[in-house]
TIMAR-699134 format. One record per residue (C-alpha): residue number from 1; residue in three letters; y, x, z. Coordinates in Angstrom, 1 decimal, padded with zeros to 4 digits. Layout:
BEGIN
+-----+---------+--------+--------+--------+
: num : residuo :     py :     px :     pz :
+-----+---------+--------+--------+--------+
: NUM :     ala :      Y :      X :      Z :
...
+-----+---------+--------+--------+--------+
END
This chain:
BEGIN
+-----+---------+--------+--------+--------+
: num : residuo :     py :     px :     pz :
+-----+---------+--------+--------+--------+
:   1 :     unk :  079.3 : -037.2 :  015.7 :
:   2 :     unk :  081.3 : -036.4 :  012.1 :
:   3 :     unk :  084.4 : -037.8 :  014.7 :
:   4 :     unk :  083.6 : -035.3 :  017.7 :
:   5 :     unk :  083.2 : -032.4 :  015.1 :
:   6 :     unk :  086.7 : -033.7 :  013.4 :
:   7 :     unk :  088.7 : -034.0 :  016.9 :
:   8 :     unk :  087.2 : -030.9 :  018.3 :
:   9 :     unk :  088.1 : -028.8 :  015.5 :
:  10 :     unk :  091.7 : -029.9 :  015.5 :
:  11 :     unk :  092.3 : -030.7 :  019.4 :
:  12 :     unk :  094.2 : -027.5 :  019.9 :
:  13 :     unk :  096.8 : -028.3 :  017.2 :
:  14 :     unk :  097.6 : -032.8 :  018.0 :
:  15 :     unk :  095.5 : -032.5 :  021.2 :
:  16 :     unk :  092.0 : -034.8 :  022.0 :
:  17 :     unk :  094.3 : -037.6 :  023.9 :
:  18 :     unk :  096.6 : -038.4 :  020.8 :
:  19 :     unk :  094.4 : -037.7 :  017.9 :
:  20 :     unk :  092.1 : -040.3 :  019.6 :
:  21 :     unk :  094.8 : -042.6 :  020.2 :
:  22 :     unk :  096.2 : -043.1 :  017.1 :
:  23 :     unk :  092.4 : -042.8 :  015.2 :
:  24 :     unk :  091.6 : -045.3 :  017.9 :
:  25 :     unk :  088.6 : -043.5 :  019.0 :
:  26 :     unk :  086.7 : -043.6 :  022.6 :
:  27 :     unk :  088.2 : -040.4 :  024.0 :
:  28 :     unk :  085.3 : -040.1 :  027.1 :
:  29 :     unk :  082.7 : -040.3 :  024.3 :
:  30 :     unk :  084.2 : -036.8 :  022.6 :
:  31 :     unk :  084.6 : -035.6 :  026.7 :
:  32 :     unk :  080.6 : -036.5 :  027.0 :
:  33 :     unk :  080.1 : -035.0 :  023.5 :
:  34 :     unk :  082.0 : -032.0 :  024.0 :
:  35 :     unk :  080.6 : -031.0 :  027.4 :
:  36 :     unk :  076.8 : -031.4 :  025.9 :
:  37 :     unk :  077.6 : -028.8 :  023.6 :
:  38 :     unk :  076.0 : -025.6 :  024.5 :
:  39 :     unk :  073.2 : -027.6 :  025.4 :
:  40 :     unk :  072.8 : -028.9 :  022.2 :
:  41 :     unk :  072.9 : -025.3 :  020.7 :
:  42 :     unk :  070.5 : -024.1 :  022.6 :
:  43 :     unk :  068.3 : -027.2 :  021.3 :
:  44 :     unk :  069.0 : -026.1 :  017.8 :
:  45 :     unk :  068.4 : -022.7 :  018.5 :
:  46 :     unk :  065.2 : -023.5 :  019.9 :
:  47 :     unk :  064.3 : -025.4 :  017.0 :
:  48 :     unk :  065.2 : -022.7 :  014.7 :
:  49 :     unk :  062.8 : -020.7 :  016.3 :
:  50 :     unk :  060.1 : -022.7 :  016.2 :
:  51 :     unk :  060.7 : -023.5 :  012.5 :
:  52 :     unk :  060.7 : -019.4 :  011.9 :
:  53 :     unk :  057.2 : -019.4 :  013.5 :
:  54 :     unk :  056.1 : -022.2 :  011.7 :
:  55 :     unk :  056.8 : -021.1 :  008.3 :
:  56 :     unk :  055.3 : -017.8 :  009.5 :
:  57 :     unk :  052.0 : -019.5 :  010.3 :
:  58 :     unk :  052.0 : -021.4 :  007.4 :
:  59 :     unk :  052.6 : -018.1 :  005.2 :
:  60 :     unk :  050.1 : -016.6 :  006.7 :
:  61 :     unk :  047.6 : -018.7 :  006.2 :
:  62 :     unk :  048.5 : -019.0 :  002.6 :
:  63 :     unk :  050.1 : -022.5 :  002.6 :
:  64 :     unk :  046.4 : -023.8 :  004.1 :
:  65 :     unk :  047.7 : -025.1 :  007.4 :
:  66 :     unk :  049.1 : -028.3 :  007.9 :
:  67 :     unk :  050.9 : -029.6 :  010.9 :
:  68 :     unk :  047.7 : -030.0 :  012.9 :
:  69 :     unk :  046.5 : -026.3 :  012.5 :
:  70 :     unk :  049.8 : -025.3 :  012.7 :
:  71 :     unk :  050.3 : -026.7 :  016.1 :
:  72 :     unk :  046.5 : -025.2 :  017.4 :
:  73 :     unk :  047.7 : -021.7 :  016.6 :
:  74 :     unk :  050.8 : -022.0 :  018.3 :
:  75 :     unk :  048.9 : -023.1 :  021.2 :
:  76 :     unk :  047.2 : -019.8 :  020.7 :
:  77 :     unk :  050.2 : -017.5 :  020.6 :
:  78 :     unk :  051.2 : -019.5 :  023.9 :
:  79 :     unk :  054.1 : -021.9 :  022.7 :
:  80 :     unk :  053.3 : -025.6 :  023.7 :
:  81 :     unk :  054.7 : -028.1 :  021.3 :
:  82 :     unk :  053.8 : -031.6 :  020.3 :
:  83 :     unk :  051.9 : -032.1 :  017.5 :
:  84 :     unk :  054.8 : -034.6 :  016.2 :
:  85 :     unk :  057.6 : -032.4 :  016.6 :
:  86 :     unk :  055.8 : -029.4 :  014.6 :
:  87 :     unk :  054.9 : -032.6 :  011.9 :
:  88 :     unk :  058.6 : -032.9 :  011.8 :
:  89 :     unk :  059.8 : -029.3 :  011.2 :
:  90 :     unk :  057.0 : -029.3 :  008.5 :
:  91 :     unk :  058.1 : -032.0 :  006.9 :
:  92 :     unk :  061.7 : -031.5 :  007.1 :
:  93 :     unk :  061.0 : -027.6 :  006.2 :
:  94 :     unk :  059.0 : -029.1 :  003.0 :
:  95 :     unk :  055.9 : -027.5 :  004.4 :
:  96 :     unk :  052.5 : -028.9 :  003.6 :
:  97 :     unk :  048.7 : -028.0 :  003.6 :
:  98 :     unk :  046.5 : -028.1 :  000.8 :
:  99 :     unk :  044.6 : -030.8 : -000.2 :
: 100 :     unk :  040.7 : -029.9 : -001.2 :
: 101 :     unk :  039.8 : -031.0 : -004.5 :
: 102 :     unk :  037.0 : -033.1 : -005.6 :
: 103 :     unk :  033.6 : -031.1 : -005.5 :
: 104 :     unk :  031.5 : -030.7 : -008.7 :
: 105 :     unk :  028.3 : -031.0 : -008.3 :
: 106 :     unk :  025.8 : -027.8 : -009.6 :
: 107 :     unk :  022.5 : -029.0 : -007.9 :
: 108 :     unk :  019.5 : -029.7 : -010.2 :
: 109 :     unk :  016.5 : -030.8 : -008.6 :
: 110 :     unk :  013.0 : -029.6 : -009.6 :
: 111 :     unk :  011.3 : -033.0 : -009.2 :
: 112 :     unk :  007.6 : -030.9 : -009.8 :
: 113 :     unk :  007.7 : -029.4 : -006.2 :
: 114 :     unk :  007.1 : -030.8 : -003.3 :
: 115 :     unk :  010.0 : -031.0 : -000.8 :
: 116 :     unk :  010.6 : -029.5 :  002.6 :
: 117 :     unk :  011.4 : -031.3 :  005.3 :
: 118 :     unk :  014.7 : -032.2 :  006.9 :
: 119 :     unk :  014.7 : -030.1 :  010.2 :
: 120 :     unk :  019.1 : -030.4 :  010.5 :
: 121 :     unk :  019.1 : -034.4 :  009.8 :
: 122 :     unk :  023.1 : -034.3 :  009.5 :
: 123 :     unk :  022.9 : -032.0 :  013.1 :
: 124 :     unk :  025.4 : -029.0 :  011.9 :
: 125 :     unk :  026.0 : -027.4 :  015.5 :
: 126 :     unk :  023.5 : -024.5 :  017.2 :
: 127 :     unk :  023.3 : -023.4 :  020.2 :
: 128 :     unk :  023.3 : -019.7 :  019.5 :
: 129 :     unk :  024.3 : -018.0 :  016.3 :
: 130 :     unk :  021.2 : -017.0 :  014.0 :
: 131 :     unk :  019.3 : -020.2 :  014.7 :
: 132 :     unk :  020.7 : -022.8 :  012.7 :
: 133 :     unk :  021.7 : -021.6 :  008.7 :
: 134 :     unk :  022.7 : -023.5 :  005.8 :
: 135 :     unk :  023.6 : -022.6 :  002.0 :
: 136 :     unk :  024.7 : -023.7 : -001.5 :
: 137 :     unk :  025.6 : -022.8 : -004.8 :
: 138 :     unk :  029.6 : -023.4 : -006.2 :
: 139 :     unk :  030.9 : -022.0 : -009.8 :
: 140 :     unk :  034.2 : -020.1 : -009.7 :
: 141 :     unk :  035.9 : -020.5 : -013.9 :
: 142 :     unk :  037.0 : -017.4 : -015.1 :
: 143 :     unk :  038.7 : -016.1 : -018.5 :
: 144 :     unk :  035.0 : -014.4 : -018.7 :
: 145 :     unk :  032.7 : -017.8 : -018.3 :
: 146 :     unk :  031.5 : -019.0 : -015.2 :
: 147 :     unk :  031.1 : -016.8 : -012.1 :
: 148 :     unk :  028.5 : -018.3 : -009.4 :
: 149 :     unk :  028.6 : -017.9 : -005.7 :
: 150 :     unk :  026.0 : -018.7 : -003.3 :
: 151 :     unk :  026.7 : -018.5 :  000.7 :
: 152 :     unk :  024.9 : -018.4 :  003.5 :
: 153 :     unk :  026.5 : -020.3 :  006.6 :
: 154 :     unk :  025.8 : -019.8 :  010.3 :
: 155 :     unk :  026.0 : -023.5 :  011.8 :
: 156 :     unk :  026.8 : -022.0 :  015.6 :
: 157 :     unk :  029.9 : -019.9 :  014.4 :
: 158 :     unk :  030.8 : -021.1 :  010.7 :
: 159 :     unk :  030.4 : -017.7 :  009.7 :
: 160 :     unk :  029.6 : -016.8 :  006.1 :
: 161 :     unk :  027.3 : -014.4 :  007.2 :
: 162 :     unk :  025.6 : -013.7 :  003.5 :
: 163 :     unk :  026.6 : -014.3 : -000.2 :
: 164 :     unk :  026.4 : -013.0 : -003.6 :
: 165 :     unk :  027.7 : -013.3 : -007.1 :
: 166 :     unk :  026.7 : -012.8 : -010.1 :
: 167 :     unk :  027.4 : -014.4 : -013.8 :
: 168 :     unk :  023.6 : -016.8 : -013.4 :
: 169 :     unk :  022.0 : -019.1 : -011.5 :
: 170 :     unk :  019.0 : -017.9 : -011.1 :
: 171 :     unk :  016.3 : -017.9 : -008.0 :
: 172 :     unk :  018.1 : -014.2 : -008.0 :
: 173 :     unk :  021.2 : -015.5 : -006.7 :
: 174 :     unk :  019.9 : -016.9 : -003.8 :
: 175 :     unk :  017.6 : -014.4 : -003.3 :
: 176 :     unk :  020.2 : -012.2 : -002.5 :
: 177 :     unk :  022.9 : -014.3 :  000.1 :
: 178 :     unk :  020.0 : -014.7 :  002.2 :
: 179 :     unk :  018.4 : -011.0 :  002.0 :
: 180 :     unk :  022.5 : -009.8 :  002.9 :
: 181 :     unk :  022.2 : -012.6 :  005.6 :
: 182 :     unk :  018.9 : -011.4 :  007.1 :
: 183 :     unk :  019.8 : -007.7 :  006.6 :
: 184 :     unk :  022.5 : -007.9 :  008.6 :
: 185 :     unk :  020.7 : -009.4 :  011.8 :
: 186 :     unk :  022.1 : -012.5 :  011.9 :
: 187 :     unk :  018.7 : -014.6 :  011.7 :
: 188 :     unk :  017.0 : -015.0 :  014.0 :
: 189 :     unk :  013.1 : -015.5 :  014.2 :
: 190 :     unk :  011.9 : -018.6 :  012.6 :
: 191 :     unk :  015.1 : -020.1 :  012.5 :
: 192 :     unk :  016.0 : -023.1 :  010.2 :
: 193 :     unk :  017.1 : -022.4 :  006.4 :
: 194 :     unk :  018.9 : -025.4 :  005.3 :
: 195 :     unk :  019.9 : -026.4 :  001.5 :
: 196 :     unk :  019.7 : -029.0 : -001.1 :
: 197 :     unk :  016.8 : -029.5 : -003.1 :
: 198 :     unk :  018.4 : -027.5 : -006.5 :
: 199 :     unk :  015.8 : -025.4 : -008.2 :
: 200 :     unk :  017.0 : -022.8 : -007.0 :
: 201 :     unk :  016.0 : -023.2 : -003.2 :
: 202 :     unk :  012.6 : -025.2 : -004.1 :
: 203 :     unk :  011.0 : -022.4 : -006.4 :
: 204 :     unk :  007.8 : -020.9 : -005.5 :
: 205 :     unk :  009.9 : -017.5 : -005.5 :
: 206 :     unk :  012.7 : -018.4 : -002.7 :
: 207 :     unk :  009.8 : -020.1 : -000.7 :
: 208 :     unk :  007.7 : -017.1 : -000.9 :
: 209 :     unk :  011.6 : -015.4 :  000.2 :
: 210 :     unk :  012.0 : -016.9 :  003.2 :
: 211 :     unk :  008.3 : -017.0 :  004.6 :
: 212 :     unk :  008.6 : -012.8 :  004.6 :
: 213 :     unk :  012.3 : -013.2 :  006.1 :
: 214 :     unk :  010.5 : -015.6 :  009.0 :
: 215 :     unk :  012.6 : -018.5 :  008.2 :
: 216 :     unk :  011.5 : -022.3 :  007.8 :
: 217 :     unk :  013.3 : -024.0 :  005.0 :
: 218 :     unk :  014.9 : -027.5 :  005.6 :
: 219 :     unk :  015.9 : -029.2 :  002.5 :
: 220 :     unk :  018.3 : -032.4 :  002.2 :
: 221 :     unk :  017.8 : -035.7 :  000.8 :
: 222 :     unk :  018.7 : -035.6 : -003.1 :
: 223 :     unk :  021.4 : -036.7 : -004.4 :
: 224 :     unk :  023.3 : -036.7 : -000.9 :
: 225 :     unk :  026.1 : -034.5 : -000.3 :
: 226 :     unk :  026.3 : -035.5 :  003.3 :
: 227 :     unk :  022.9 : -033.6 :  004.3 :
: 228 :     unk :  024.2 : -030.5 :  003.5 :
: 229 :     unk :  028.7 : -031.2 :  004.6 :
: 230 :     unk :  028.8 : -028.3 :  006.0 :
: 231 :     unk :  028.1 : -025.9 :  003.2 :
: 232 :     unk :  029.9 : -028.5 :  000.8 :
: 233 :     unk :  032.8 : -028.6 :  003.0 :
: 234 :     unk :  033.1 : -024.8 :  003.4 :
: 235 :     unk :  033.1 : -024.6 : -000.8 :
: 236 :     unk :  035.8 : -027.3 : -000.4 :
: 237 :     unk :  038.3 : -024.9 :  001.7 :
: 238 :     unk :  037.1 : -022.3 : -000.9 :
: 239 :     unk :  038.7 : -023.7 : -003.8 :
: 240 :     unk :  041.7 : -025.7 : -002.5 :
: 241 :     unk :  043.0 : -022.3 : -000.4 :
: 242 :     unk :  042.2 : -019.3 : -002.1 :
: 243 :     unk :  043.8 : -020.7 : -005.9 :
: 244 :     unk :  041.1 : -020.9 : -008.4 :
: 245 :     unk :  043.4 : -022.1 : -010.9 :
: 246 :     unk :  044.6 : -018.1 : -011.5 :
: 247 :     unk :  041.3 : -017.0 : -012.5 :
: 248 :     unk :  041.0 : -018.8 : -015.8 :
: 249 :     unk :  043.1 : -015.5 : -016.8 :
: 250 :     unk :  041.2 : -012.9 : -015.3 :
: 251 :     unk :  037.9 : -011.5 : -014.9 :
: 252 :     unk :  034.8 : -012.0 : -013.0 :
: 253 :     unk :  035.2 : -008.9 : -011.0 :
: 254 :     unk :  039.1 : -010.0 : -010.2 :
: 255 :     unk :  037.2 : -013.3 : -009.1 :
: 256 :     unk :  034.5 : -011.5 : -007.3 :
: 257 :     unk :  037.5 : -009.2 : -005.3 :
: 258 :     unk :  039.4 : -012.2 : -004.8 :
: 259 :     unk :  036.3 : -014.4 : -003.3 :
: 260 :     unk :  035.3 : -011.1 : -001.3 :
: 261 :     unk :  038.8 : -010.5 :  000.3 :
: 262 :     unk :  039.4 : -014.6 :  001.5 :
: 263 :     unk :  035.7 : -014.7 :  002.8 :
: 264 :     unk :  035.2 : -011.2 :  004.6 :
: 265 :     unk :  039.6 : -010.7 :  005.8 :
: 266 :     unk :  041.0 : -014.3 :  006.0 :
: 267 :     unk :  037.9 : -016.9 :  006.6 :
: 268 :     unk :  036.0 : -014.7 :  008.8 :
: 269 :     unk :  038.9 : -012.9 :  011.0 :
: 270 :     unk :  041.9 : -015.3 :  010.9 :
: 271 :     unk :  041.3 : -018.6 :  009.6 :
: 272 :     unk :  040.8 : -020.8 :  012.4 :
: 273 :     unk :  037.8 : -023.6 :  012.5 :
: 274 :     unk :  038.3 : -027.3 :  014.2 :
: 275 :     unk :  034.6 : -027.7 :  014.6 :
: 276 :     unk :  034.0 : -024.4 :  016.8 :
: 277 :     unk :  037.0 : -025.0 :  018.9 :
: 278 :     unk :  039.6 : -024.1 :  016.7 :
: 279 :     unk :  038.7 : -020.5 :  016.8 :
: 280 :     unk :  037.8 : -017.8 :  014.0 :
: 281 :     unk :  034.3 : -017.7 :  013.2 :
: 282 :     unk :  034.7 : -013.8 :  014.4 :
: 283 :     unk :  036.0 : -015.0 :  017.4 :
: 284 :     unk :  033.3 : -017.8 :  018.1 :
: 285 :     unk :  030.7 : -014.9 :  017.5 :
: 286 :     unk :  032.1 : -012.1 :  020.2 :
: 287 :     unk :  032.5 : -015.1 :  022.8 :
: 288 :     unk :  029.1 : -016.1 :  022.4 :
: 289 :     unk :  027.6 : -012.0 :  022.6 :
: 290 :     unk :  030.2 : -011.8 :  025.6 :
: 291 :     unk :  029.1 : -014.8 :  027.4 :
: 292 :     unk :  025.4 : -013.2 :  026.9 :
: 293 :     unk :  026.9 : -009.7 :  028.4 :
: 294 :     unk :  027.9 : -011.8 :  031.3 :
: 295 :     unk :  024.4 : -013.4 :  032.2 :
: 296 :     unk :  022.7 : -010.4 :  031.5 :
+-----+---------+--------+--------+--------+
END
């Protein structure tokens, strides 16, 4: 090709015939090369595009996305590409995704009370939102000590539908993600309450919590991270997108505004979710409350 571009750029001054006669090059190879040409622009030019969408996507979801979610959401805008080819312009763009880090464990058992049973058993999907909710505890590190978050996950949607923070981990903390889950409707009678079996969720105070909010609570096996993968996999996203290595420099408030902005903006309304569909968990909700406007 470095020969085409050579005799092309010099054929009006020694002409294609001689310059490839005396370079001894295969003069109906440029003729084939030559007349491909605009054709070949219009390749590059569509790959340019594509690679300006890409990098959009991946800016806008923060450098998250990798090729695979990057290829979903331009199925969504309505560009159909092959998941290799947007690999590719990743990789030769020197895109990637981020990796999740590994979790760190916060759950401490109260080995006095007794447990409750497992009504999930590793079953993370529901058939209408409100039915189905799970929750855990993760720490946030701030210049400030320790900032704690607890979330309240809706298994049918993914949505975070109730959370709090504060600077302990006390029953208090809890108490809280599910009151903000329940006060916003999203439970619905007797549905399931699933968590690990950390002091926390076992205490005679939570129980007594969830018994007035008409929820049974489901507990995990201890010491097994897999009973409860969908909380600990939604903490995982947590940490590996939104940065936490900034906040050893700021405050627990800057945390808290930070944590409150990526869960209620980005998670809930843009981020898009391989296990409902590769939708928003906003989305997944007003699909499912259309789909009921439809029966009804």
């Amino acid at each position: 090709m470095i020969r085409f571009c050579f005799v092309d750029e010099y054929r009006n001054a020694h002409g294609v015939k001689r310059m490839c006669d005396v370079l001894g090059w295969d003069r109906s190879g440029y003729c084939t090369w030559h007349k491909n040409k605009e054709t070949r622009q219009q390749r590059a030019d569509g790959e340019e595009e594509l690679a300006r969408q890409i990098r959009e996507i991946h800016t806008d979801s923060r450098g998250a996305y990798g090729a695979l979610r990057i290829t979903r959401s331009l199925r969504v805008q309505g560009r159909v590409v092959n998941r290799k080819r947007a690999a590719r312009v990743v990789r030769e763009r020197q895109l990637s995704g981020m990796t999740r880090r590994k979790p760190r464990s916060l759950t401490k058992p109260d080995r006095m009370a007794p447990p409750a049973p497992d009504l999930v058993q590793l079953d993370f999907n529901a058939p209408m939102p409100g039915l189905k909710l799970v929750g855990d505890i993760t720490c946030l590190p701030t210049a400030e000590g320790w900032l704690y978050l607890a979330a309240v996950i809706d298994l049918c949607t993914r949505e975070v539908v109730g959370w709090s923070m504060v600077d302990h981990m006390r029953t208090q903390l809890v108490g809280d993600a599910i009151r903000m889950a329940h006060a916003g409707g999203h439970t619905a009678g007797n549905a399931i309450f699933h968590t690990d079996r950390g002091s926390q969720y076992t205490s005679i105070q939570f129980r007594e919590k969830l018994a007035e909010l008409d929820l049974r609570q489901s507990t995990g096996r201890a010491g097994s991270c897999f009973d409860n993968a969908a909380a600990e996999s939604f903490f995982a996203v947590l940490k590996s997108e939104i940065g936490t290595t900034a906040w050893p420099t700021r405050t627990r408030m800057q945390a808290r505004q930070d944590v409150f902005r990526w869960i209620a903006q980005y998670y809930s309304r843009e981020r898009i979710h391989s296990t409902i569909g590769h939708l928003t968990p906003h989305h997944a909700r007003t699909r499912y409350r259309q789909r009921l406007d439809l029966v009804a």
